[in-house]
C-alpha positions as CSV (number, residue, x, y, z in Angstrom):
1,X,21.7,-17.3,4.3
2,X,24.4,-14.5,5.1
3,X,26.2,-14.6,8.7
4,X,24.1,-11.7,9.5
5,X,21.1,-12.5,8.8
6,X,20.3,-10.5,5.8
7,X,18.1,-11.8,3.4
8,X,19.5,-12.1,-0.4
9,X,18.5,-11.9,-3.8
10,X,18.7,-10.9,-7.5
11,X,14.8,-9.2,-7.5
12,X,15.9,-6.5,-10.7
13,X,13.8,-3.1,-11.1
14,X,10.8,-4.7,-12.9
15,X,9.8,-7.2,-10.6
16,X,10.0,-4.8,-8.2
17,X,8.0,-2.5,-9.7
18,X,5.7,-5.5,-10.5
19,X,5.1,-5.8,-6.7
20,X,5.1,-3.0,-6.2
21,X,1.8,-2.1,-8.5
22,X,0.4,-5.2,-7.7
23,X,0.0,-4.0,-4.1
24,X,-1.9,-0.9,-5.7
25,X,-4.2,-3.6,-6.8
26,X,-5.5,-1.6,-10.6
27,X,-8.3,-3.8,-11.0
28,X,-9.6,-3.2,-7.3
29,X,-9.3,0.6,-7.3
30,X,-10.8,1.0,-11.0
31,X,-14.0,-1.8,-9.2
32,X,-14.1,-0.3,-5.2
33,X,-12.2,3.0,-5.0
34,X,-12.6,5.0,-8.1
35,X,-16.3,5.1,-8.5
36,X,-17.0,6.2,-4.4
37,X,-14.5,9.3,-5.3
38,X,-16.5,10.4,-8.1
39,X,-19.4,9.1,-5.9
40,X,-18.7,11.3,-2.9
41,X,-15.3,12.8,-3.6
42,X,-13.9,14.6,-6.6
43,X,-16.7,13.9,-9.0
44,X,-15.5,14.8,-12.8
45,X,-12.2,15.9,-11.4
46,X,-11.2,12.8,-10.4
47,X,-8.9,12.2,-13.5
48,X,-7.1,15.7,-12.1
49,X,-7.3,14.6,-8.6
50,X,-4.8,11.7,-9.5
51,X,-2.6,14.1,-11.3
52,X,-2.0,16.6,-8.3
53,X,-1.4,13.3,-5.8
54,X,1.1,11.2,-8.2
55,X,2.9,15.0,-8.3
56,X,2.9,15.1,-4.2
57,X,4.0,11.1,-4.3
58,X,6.8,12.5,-6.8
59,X,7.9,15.2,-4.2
60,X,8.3,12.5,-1.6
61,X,10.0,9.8,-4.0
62,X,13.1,12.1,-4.2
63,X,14.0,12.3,-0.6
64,X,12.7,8.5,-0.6
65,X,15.0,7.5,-3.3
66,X,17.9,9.9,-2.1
67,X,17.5,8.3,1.2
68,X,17.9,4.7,-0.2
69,X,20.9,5.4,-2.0
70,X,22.3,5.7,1.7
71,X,20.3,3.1,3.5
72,X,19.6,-0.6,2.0
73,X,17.7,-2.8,4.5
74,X,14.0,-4.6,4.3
75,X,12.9,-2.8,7.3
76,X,11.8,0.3,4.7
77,X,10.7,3.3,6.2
78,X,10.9,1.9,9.9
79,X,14.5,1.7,8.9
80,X,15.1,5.4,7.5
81,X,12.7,6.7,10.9
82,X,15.7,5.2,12.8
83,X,18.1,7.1,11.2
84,X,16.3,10.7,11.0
85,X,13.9,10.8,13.8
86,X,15.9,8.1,16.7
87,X,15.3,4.7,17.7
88,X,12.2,5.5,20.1
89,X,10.2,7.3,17.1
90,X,11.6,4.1,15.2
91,X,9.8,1.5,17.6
92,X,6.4,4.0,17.2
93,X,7.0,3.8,13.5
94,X,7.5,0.1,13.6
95,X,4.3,-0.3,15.4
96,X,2.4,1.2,13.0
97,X,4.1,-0.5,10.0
98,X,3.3,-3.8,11.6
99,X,-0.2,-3.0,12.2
100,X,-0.8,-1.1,8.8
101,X,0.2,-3.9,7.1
102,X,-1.7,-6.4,8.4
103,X,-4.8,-4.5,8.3
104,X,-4.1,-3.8,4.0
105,X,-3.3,-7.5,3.8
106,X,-6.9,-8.9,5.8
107,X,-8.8,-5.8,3.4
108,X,-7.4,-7.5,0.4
109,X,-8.2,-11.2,2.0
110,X,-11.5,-10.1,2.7
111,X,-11.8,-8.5,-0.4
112,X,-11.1,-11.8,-1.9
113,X,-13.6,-13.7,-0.1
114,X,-16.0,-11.3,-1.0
115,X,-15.6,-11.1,-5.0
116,X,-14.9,-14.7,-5.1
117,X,-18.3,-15.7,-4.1
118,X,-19.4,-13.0,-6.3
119,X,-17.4,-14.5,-9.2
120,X,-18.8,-17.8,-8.4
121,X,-22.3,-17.6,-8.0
122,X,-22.1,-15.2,-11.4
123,X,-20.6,-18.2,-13.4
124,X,-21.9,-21.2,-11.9
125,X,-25.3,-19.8,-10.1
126,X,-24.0,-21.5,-7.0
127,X,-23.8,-19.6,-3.3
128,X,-20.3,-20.6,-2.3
129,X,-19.4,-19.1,1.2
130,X,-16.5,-16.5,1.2
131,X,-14.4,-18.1,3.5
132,X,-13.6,-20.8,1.2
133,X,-12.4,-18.6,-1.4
134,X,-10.3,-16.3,1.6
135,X,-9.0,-19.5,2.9
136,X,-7.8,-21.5,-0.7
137,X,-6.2,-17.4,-1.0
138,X,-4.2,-18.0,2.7
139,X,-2.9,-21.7,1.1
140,X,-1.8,-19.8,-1.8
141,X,-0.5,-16.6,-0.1
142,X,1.5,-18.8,2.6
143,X,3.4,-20.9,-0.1
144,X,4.7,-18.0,-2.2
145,X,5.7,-16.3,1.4
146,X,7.9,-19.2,2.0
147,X,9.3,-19.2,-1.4
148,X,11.6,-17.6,-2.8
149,X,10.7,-13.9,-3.7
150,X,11.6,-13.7,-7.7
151,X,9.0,-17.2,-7.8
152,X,6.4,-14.2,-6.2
153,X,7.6,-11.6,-8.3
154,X,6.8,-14.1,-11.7
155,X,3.3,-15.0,-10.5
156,X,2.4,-11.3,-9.9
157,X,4.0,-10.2,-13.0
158,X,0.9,-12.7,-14.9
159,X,-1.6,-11.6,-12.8
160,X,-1.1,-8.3,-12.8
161,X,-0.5,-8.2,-17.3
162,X,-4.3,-9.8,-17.0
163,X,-5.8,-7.0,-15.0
164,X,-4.1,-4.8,-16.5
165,X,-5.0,-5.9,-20.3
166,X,-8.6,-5.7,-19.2
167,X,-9.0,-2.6,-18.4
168,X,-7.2,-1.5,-21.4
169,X,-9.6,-3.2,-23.4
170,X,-12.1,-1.2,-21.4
171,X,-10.5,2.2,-22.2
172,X,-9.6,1.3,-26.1
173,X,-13.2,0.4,-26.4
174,X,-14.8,3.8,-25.0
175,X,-12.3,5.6,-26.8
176,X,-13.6,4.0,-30.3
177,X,-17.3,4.7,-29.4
178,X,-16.7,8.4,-28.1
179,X,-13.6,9.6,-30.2
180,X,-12.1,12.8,-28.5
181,X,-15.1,12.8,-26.1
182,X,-13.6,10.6,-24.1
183,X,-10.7,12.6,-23.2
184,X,-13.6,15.6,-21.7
185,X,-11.2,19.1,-21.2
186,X,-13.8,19.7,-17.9
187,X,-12.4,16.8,-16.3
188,X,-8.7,18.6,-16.4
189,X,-10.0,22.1,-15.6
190,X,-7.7,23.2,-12.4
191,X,-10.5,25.7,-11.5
192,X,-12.9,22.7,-10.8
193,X,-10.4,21.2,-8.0
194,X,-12.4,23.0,-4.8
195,X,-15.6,23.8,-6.4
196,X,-16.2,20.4,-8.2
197,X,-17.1,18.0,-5.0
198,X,-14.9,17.5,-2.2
199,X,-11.4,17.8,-2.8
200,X,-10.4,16.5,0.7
201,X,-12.1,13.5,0.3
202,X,-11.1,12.7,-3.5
203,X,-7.5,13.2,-2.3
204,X,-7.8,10.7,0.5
205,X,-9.6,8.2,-1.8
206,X,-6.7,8.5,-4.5
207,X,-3.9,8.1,-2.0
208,X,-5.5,5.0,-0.9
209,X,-4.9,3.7,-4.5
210,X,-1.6,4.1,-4.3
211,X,-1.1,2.4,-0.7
212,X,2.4,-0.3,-1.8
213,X,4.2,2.1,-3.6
214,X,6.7,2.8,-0.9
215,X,7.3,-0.7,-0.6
216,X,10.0,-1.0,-2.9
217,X,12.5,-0.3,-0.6
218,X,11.3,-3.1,2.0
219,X,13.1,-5.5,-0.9
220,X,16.6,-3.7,-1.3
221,X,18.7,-6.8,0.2
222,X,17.0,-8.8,-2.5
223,X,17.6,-6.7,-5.5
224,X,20.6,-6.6,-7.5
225,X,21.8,-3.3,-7.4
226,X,20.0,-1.3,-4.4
227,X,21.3,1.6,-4.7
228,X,20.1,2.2,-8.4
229,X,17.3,-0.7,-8.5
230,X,15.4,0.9,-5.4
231,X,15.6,4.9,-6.7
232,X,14.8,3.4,-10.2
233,X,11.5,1.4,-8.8
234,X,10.2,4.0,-6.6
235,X,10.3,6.7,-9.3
236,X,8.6,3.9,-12.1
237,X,5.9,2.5,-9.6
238,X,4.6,6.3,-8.7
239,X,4.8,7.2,-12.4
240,X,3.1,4.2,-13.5
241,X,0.3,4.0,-11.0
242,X,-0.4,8.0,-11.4
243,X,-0.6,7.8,-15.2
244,X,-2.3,4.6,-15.6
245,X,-5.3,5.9,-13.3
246,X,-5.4,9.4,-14.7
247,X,-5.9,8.2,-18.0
248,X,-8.5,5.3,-17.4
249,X,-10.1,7.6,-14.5
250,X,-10.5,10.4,-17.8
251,X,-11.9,8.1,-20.1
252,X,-14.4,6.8,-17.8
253,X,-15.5,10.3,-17.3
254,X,-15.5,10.7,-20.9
255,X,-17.8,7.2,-21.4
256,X,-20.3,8.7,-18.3
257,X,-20.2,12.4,-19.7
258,X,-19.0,15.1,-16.8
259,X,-22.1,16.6,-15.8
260,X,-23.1,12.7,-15.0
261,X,-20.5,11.1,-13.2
262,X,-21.7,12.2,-9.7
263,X,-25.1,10.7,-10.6
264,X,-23.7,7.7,-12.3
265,X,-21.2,7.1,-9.7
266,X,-23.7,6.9,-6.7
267,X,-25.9,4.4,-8.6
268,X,-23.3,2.1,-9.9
269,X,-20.4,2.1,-7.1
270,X,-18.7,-1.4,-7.2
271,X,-20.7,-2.5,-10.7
272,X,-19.8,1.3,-12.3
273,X,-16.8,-0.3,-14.4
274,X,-19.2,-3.4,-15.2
275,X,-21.5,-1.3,-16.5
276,X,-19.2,0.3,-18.8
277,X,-18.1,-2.6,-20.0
278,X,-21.7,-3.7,-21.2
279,X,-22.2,-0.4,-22.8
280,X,-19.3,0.1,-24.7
281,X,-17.6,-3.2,-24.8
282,X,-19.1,-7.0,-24.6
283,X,-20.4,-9.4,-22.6
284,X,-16.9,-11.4,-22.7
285,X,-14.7,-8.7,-21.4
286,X,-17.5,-8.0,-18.2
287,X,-17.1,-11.3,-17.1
288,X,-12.8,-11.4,-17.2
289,X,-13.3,-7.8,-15.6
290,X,-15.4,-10.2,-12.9
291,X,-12.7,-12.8,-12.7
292,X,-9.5,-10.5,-12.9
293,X,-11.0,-8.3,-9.6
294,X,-10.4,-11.7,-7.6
295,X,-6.8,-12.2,-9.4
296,X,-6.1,-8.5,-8.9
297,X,-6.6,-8.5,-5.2
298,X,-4.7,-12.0,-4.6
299,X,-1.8,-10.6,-6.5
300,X,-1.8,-7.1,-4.1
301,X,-2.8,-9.5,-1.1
302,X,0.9,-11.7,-2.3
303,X,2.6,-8.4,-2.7
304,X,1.5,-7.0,0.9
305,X,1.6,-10.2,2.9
306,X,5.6,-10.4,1.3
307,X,5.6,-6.6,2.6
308,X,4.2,-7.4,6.1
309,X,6.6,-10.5,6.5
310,X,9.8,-8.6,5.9
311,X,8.5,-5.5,8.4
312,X,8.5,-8.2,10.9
313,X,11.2,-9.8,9.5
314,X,13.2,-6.5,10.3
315,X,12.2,-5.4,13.3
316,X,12.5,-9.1,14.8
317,X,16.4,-9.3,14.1
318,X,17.3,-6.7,16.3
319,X,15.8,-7.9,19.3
320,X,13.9,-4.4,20.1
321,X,10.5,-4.9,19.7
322,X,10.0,-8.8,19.1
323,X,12.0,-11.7,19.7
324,X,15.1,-12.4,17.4
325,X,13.1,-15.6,16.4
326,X,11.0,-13.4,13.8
327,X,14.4,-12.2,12.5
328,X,15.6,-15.9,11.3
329,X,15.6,-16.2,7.0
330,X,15.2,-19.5,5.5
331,X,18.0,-21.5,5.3
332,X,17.1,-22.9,1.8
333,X,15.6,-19.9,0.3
334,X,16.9,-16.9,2.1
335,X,13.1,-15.8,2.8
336,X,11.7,-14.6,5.7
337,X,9.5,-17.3,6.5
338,X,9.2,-17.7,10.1
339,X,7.7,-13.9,9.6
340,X,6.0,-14.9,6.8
341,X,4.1,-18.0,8.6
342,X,3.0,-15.4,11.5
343,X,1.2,-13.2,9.2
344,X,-0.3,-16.5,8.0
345,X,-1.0,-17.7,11.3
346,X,-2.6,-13.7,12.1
347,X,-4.5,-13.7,9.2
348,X,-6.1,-16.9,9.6
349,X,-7.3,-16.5,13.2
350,X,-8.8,-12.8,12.4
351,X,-10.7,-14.0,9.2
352,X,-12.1,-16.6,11.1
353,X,-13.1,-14.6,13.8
354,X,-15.4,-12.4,11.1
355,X,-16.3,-15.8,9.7
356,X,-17.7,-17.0,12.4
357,X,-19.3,-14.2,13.9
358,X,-21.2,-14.1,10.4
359,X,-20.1,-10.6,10.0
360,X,-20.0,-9.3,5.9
361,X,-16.8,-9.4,4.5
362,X,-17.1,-6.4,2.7
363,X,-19.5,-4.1,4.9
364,X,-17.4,-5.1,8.0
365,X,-13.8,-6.7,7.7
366,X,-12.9,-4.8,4.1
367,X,-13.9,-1.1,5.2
368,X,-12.8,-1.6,8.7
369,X,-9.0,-2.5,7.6
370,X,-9.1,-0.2,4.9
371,X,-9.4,2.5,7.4
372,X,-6.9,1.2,9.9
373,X,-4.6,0.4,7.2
374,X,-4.8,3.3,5.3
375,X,-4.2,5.6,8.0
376,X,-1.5,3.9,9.3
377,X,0.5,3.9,6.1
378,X,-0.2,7.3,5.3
379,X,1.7,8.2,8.9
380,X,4.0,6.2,8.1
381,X,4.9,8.3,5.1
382,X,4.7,11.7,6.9
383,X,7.1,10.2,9.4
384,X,9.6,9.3,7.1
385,X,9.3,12.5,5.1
386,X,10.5,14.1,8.5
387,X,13.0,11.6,9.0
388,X,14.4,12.1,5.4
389,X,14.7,15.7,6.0
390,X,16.3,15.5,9.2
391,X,18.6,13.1,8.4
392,X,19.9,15.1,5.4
393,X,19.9,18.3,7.2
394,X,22.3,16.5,9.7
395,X,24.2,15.3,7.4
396,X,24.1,16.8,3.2
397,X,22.6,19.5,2.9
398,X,23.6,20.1,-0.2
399,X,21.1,17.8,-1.0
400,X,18.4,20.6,-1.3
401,X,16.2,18.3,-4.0
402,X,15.7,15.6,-1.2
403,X,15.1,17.8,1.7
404,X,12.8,20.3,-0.4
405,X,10.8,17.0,-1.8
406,X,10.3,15.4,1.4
407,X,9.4,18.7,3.3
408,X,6.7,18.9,1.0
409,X,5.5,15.6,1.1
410,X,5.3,15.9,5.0
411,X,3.0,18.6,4.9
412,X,1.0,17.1,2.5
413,X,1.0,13.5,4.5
414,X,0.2,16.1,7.9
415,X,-3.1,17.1,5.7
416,X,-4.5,13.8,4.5
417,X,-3.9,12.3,7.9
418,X,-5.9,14.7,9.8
419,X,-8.2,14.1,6.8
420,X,-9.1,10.6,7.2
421,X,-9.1,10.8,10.8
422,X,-11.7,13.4,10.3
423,X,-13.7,11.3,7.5
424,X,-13.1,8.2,9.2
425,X,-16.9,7.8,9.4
426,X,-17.3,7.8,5.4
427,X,-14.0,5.9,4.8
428,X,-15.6,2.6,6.5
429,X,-19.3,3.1,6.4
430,X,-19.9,2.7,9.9
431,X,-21.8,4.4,13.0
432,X,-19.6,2.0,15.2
433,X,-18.0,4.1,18.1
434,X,-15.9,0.8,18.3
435,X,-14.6,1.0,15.1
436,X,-14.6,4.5,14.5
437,X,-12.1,4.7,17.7
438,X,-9.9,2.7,15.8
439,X,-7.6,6.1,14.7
440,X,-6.9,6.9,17.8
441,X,-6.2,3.3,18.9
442,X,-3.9,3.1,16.2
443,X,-2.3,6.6,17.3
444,X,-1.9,4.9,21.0
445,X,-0.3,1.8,20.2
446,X,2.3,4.2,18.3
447,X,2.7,6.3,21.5
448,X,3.3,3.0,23.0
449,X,6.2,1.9,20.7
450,X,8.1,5.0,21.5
451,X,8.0,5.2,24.9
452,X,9.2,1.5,24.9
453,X,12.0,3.0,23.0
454,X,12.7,5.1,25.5
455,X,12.3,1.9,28.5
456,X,15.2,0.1,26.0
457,X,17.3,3.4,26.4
458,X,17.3,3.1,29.7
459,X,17.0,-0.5,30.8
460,X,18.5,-2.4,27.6
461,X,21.3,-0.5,25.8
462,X,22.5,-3.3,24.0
463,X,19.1,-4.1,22.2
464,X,18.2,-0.5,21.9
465,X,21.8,0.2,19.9
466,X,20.7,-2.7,17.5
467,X,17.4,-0.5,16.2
468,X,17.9,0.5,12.8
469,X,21.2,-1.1,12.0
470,X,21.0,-3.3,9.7
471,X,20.4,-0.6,6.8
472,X,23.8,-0.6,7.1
473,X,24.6,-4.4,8.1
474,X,26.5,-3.6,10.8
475,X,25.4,-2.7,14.7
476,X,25.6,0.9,15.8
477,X,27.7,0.9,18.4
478,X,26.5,4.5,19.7
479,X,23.4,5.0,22.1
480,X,22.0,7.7,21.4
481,X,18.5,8.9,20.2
482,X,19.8,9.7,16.1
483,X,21.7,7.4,14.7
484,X,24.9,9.3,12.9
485,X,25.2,8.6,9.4
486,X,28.0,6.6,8.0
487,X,29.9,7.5,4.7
C-alpha cells in the first residue's frame, strides 16, 4: 500500500476494457433492454438509434479522455467535478455517484436472482427461490472485491468471451438463413429516426445499455500507464459496445422483418432473443443463451460492485463526505476492501429487505434500481461534461476538441435526463407515487451534498481543501470553490 493511500496496480487497456463492457452487461441488454426499445421505443430503428448514441458517447469520450490525461485518481468523474465545477458541486456529484452505483449493482443482484431461478427451474424443473441464487452471487461478488483487481479483471474476461460467443452464434446463424435480409436498409434509414416510434424513449433505453462505460477511469491508479491506458479504454469500450449492439440489434431486425419488430417485440420482451434462437438456431444454443444471461449479469454485477467500492473508496480518504475509515486499501492486496465489504454489507441488508417483504425481484427491485441508477449516472455524466469544459476553458483552451466534445455531450446528457425523469413511469413499470418520487429524491440528496460542501467551506477548511486531491496525489493547499489546475 503507498504512503498515501493510493491504491496500485498493473490493470493494462484490455482488462480494463473487459470491465468495463462487462458492466454494459451484452447478454442482459440483448435479453431485458433491447426488445422493450423496439417494444415501446425506436422500433426498426433501433439498430440506428445505437449508432447516433455511441456517436454522442464519442463526443463526450474526448473531453473524458483529455481530461484523464490530466487527472489520474479512482474517484472518476467525482474527481474531474472537483476540478471544473468546485468541491461543493463535487460532494453533490459524489452523492449521486455513491447512490447510482449502488442502485446498478442491487438491479444486476436482483437481476441475478431473478434469471437464476429461471435458469434453474428450466434445467432441473425445480422452483428454487431467488434469494439463494442473489445471495451465492454476494459470496462470490464480495471475494473478488477483496481481491486483487487483475484476479476480477481474469474472471470477467471468461464470462464475458461466453456471452459474448453466444450471441454471435445467434447473429451468424440468422445471417445464414436470411442472407443480405438480415442486414434490412429500413432499419438505417435516418428519415425513420422521429417518425419510426419514439425517439426519446429508444435513446433513453440505449443509453441505459451503455451505463459502465465511464468507468474506466475509476481504475487509473491501478493501470499501468494512466495517461494512455485510461484515453485508450474509454475510446475501445464506447466503440466496442456501440458496434457490437448496432450490428446484433440490425440482424435481429433483419430475423423479425421491419414492419414486425414492434409487433414481435411487445409479444416476446425478455424471451424475444430466445425465440430467435429456436427459429434460426437450436435448441443447444437457447439453453447457453439461458445460462450465460445469469453469467452476464454476475460479471456486470463484479464489474459495478468493483466500481461502487472505489467511489467510496475515494471519497472516504479525504475525510469530506465519510469517514477516512472507507479510504483505507488493503494492506496485502492494495484493494479497497473496507469499501468493498460496505457495499457487501448494503447490498445484503436491501436484498433482504425485498426478500422478505416477498416483493418480485424483477417487477419491483430490478425496475426500481434501474431507474434510480440510471438516472443518477446519466447526471453524472452531464456534470462532468460541464466540469470538463470548464476546467479547460480555465485552463487550455487550445484544447477546442475536448471542450467542443464535452459541450456537446452536456446538452445531450441535459436532454436524456429530463427524459427519464419525464418517462420515469415506463422506465420502472410502476403507478407507485413512492417510487416514482424517487427522481426527485435522488435530485435532493444531491442538493444536499453540495450545500454540505458549502458547511465544510465554512466550518472545516482543512477537510474541505482535501476534496478532489488525490487526482493529483497531493492535498490542495488552496480553499477555494475550483481547484486550479497543476502542470
Amino acid at each position: 500500500m503507498t504512503a498515501d493511500n493510493r491504491l496500485v496496480g498493473n490493470l493494462s487497456t484490455f482488462k480494463i476494457v473487459t470491465m468495463v463492457v462487462a458492466a454494459a452487461a451484452p447478454m442482459g441488454a440483448v435479453i431485458g433492454i433491447i426488445p422493450i426499445s423496439m417494444a415501446i421505443g425506436s422500433g426498426s430503428v433501433t439498430p440506428l438509434i445505437f449508432i447516433v448514441t455511441a456517436a454522442l458517447l464519442l463526443c463526450f469520450a474526448v473531453g473524458y479522455a483529455a481530461m484523464s490525461k490530466r487527472i489520474s485518481a479512482s474517484g472518476g468523474f467525482y474527481t474531474y467535478i472537483a476540478k471544473g465545477l468546485g468541491r461543493p458541486a463535487a460532494m453533490a456529484a459524489a452523492v449521486i455517484a455513491i447512490c447510482a452505483y449502488l442502485a446498478l449493482t442491487l438491479l444486476l443482484l436482483a437481476g441475478v436472482g431473478n434469471f437464476g431461478s429461471t435458469v434453474a427451474d428450466r434445467l432441473t424443473g425445480n422452483d428454487v427461490p431467488w434469494w439463494i441464487f442473489a445471495g451465492i452471487a454476494l459470496a462470490v461478488v464480495a471475494v473478488m472485491g477483496a481481491r486483487e483487481i487483475s484476479v476480477a479483471g481474469n474472471v470477467l474476461a471468461v464470462l464475458l468471451g461466453i456471452e459474448i460467443l453466444a450471441i454471435v452464434v445467434l447473429d451468424v446463424a440468422i445471417v445464414s438463413d436470411k442472407g443480405l435480409a438480415a442486414f434490412p436498409l429500413a432499419a438505417m434509414n435516418p428519415g425513420d429516426l422521429f417518425t419510426v416510434g419514439s425517439f426519446g424513449l429508444g435513446v433513453m433505453f440505449a443509453f441505459t445499455t451503455f451505463l459502465g462505460f465511464e468507468s474506466a477511469a475509476i481504475y487509473a491508479e491501478e493501470s499501468q500507464n494512466p495517461k494512455r491506458t485510461i484515453p485508450r479504454a474509454t475510446y475501445a469500450a464506447v466503440l466496442s459496445i456501440g458496434t457490437f449492439y448496432a450490428i446484433t440489434t440490425w440482424i435481429m431486425v433483419g430475423g423479425i422483418g421491419t414492419e414486425n419488430v414492434t409487433d414481435t417485440a411487445s409479444e416476446k420482451l425478455s424471451g424475444l432473443a430466445f425465440w430467435l434462437s429456436g427459429q434460426y438456431a437450436f435448441s443447444a444454443l437457447t439453453t447457453v443463451m439461458y445460462i450465460t444471461v445469469l453469467t452476464s449479469l454476475l460479471a456486470a454485477m463484479i464489474a459495478l460492485h468493483n466500481a461502487t467500492s472505489r467511489y467510496i473508496f475515494s471519497v472516504g480518504r479525504e475525510g469530506a463526505l465519510l469517514p477516512t475509515w472507507f479510504g483505507v486499501a488493503h494492506p496485502k492486496y492494495d484493494t479497497p476492501a473496507r469499501a468493498s465489504a460496505v457495499v457487501t454489507v448494503i447490498t445484503t441488508t436491501v436484498t433482504l429487505g425485498f426478500a422478505i417483504s416477498g416483493a418480485d425481484p424483477y417487477l419491483k427491485m430490478l425496475t426500481i434500481m434501474t431507474g434510480v441508477g440510471t438516472l443518477g449516472i446519466i447526471l453524472l455524466q452531464g456534470l462532468t461534461a460541464a466540469a470538463i469544459v470548464a476546467y479547460f476553458w480555465r485552463n487550455s483552451r487550445s484544447n477546442t476538441g475536448a471542450i467542443v466534445g464535452s459541450a456537446v455531450g452536456c446538452v445531450a446528457f441535459a436532454i436524456i435526463s429530463v427524459l427519464i425523469v419525464n418517462n420515469f413511469k415506463t422506465l420502472v413499470g410502476t403507478e407507485s407515487n413512492w417510487i416514482n418520487i424517487l427522481p426527485w429524491g435522488l435530485l435532493g440528496a444531491a442538493v444536499i451534498g453540495y450545500f454540505w460542501g458549502l458547511w465544510l467551506r465554512s466550518n472545516r477548511p482543512t477537510a474541505y481543501a482535501r476534496i478532489g486531491t488525490f487526482g493529483e496525489g497531493t492535498a490542495d493547499s488552496q480553499d477555494t470553490d475550483i481547484v486550479p489546475a497543476h502542470s
